[in-house]
ChimeraX commands (.cxc) that place a marker at each C-alpha (Angstrom):
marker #1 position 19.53,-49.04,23.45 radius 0.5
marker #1 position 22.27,-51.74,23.94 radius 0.5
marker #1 position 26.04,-50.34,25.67 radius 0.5
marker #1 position 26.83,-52.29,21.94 radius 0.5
marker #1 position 24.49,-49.74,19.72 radius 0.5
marker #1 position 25.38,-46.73,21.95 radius 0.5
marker #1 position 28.93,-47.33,21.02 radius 0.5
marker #1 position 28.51,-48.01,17.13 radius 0.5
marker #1 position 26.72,-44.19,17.51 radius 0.5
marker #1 position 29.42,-42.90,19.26 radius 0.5
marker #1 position 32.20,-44.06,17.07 radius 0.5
marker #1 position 29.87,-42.93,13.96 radius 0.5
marker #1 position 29.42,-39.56,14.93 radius 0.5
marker #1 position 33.14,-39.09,15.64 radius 0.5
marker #1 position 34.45,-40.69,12.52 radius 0.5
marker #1 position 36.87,-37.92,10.89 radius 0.5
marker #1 position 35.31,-39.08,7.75 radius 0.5
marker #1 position 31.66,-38.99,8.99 radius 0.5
marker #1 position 28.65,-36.53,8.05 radius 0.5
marker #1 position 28.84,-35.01,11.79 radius 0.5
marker #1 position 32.67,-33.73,11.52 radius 0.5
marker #1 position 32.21,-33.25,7.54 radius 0.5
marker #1 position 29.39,-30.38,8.53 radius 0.5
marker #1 position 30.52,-29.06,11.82 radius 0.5
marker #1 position 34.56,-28.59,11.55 radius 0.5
marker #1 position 34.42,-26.83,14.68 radius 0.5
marker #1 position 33.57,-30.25,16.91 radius 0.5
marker #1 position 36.43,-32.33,18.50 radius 0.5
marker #1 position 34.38,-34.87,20.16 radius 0.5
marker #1 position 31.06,-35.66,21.03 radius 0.5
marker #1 position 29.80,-37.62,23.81 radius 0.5
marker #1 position 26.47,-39.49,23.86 radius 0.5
marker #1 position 25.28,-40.94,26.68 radius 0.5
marker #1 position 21.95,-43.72,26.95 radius 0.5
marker #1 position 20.28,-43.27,30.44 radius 0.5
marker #1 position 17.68,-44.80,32.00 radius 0.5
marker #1 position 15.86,-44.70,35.18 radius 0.5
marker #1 position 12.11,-45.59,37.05 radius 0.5
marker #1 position 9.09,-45.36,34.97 radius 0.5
marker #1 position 10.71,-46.75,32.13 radius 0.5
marker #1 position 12.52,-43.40,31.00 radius 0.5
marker #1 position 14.54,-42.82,28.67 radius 0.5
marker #1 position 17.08,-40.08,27.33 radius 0.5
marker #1 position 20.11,-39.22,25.92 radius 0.5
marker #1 position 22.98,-37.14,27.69 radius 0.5
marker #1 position 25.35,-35.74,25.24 radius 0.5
marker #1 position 28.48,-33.74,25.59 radius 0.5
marker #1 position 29.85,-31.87,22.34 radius 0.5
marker #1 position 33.57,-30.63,22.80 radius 0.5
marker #1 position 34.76,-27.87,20.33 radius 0.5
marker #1 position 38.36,-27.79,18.92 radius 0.5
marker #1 position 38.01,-23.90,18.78 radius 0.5
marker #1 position 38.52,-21.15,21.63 radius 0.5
marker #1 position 34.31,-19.48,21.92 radius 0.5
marker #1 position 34.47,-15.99,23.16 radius 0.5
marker #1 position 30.62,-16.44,23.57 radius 0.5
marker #1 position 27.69,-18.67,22.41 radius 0.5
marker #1 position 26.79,-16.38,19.95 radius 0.5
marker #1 position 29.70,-17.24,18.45 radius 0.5
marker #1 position 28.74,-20.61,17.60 radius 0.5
marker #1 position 26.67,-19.64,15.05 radius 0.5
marker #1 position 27.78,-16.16,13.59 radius 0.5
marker #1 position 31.56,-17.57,13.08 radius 0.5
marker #1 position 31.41,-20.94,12.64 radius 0.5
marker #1 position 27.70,-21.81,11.68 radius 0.5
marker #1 position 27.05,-24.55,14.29 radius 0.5
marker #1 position 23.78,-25.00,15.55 radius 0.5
marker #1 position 23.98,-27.59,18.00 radius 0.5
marker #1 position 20.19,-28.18,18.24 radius 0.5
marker #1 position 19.78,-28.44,14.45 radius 0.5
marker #1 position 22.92,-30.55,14.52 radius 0.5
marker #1 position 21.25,-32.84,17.00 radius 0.5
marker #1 position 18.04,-33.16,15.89 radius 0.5
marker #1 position 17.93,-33.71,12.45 radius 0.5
marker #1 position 21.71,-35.16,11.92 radius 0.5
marker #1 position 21.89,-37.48,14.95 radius 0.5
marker #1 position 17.66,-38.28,16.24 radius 0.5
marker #1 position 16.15,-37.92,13.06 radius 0.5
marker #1 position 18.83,-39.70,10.69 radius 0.5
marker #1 position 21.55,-41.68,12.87 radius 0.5
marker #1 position 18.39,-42.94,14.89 radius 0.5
marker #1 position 16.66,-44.36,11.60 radius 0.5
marker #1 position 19.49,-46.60,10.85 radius 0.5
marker #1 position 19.19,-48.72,14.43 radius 0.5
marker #1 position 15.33,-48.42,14.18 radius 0.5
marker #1 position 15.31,-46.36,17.60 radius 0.5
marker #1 position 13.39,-44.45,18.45 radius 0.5
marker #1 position 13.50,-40.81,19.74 radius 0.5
marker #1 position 14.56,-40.12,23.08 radius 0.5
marker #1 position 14.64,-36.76,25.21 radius 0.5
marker #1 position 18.15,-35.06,25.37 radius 0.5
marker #1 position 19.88,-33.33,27.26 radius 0.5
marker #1 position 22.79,-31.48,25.05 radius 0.5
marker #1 position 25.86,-29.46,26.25 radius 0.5
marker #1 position 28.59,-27.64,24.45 radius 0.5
marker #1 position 31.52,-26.82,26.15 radius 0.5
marker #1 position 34.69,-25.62,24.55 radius 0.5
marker #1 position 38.72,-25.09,25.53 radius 0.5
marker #1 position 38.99,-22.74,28.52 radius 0.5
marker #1 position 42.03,-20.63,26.30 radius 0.5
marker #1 position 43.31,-20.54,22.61 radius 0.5
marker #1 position 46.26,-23.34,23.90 radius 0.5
marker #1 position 44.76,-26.27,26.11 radius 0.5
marker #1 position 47.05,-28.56,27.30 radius 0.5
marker #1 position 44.88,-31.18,28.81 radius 0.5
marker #1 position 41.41,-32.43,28.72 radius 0.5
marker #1 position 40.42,-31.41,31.65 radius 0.5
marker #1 position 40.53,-27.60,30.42 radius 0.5
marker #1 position 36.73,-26.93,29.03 radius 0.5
marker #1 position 34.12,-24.13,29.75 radius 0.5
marker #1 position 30.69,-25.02,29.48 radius 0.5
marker #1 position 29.38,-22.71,26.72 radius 0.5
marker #1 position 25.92,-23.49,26.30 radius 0.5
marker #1 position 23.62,-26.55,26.78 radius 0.5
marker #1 position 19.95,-27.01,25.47 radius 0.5
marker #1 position 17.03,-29.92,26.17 radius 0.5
marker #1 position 14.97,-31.17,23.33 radius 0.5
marker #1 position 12.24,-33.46,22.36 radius 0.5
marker #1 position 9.84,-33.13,24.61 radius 0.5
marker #1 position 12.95,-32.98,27.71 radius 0.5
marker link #1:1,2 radius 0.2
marker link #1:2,3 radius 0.2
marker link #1:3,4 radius 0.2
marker link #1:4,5 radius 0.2
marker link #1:5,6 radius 0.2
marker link #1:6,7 radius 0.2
marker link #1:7,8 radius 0.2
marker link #1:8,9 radius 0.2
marker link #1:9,10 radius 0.2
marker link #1:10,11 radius 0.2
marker link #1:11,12 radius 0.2
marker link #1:12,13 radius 0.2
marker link #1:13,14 radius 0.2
marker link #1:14,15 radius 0.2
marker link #1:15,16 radius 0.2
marker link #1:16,17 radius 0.2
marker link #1:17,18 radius 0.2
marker link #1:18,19 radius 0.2
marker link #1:19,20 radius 0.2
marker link #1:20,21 radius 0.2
marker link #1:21,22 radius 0.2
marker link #1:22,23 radius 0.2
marker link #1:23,24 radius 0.2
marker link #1:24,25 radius 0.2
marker link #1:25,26 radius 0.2
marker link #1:26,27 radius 0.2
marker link #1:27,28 radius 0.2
marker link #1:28,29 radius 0.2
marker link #1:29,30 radius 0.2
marker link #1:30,31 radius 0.2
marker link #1:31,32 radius 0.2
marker link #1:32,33 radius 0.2
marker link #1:33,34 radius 0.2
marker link #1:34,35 radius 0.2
marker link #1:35,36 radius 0.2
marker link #1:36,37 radius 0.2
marker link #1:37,38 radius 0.2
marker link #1:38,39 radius 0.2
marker link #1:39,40 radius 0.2
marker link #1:40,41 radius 0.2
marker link #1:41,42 radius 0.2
marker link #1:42,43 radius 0.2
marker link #1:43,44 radius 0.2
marker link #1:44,45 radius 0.2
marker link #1:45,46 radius 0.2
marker link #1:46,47 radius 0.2
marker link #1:47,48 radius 0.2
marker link #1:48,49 radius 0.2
marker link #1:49,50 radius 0.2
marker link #1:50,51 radius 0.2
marker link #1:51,52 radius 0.2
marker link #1:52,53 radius 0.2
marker link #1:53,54 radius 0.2
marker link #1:54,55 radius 0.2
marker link #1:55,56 radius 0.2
marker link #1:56,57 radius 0.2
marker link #1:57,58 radius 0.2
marker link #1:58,59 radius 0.2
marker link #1:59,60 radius 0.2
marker link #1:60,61 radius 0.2
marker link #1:61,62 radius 0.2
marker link #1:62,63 radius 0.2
marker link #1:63,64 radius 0.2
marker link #1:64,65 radius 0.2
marker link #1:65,66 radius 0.2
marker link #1:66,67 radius 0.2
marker link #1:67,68 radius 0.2
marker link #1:68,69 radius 0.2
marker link #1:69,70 radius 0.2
marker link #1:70,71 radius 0.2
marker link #1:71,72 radius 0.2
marker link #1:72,73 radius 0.2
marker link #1:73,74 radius 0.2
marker link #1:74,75 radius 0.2
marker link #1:75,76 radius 0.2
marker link #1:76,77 radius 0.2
marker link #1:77,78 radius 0.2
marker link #1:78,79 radius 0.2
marker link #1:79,80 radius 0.2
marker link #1:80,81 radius 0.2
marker link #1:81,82 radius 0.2
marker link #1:82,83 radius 0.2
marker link #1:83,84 radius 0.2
marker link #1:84,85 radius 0.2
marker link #1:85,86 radius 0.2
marker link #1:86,87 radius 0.2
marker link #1:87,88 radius 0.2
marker link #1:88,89 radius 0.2
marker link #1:89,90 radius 0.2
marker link #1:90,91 radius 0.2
marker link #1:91,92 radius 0.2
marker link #1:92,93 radius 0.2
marker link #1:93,94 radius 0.2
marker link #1:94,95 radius 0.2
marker link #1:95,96 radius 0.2
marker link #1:96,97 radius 0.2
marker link #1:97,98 radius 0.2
marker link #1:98,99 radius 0.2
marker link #1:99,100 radius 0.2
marker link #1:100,101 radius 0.2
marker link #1:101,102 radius 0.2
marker link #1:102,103 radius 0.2
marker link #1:103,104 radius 0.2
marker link #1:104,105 radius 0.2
marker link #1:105,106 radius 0.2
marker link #1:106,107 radius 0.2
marker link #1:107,108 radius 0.2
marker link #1:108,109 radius 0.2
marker link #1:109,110 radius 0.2
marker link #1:110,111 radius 0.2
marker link #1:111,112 radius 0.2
marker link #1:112,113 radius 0.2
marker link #1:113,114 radius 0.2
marker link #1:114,115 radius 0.2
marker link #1:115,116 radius 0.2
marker link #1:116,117 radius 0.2
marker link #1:117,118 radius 0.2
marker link #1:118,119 radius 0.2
marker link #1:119,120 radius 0.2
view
């Protein structure tokens, strides 16, 4: 994947207007990240930041419906990855969330859950 492609994806999946935000209210931002390293390997880090205070992971889904798996790998691998004719990569996938109901600076998320998937 080319730094160009990576950030055409990026700026897809964080269009206010785009299928990822239209679905999932609840994300802010997301984050994805092409790696590669010896052996020719490949995969994808990607950070998803929540505009909503998460008592617990199990909120995620029971309030707010957000299943960050699903959302990844049939909205963003299976779909988003079709359009560039890429193919699919490993991921590594973490949610994190605003520390308190009133951030008042980036730097203020909690890690709230984080998942690998295909074949990480």
């Amino acid at each position: 994947m080319t730094p160009e492609i990576e950030k055409i994806i990026n700026d897809y999946i964080n269009s206010p207007t785009g299928t990822i935000k239209q679905i999932y209210p609840i994300i802010d931002k997301i984050n994805l990240k092409y790696n590669s390293g010896p052996n020719n390997s490949e995969w994808l880090m990607v950070s998803v930041y929540l505009n909503t205070y998460i008592e617990n992971k199990r909120d995620l889904w029971d309030i707010h419906l957000f299943d960050w798996v699903w959302m990844m790998d049939e909205h963003i691998i299976n779909k988003l990855f079709k359009l560039f004719d890429l193919k699919k990569l490993p991921y590594r996938l973490n949610v994190y969330g605003p520390k308190d109901n009133n951030p008042t600076s980036d730097s203020q998320w909690k890690y709230i859950t984080g998942s690998g998937g295909l074949m990480w």
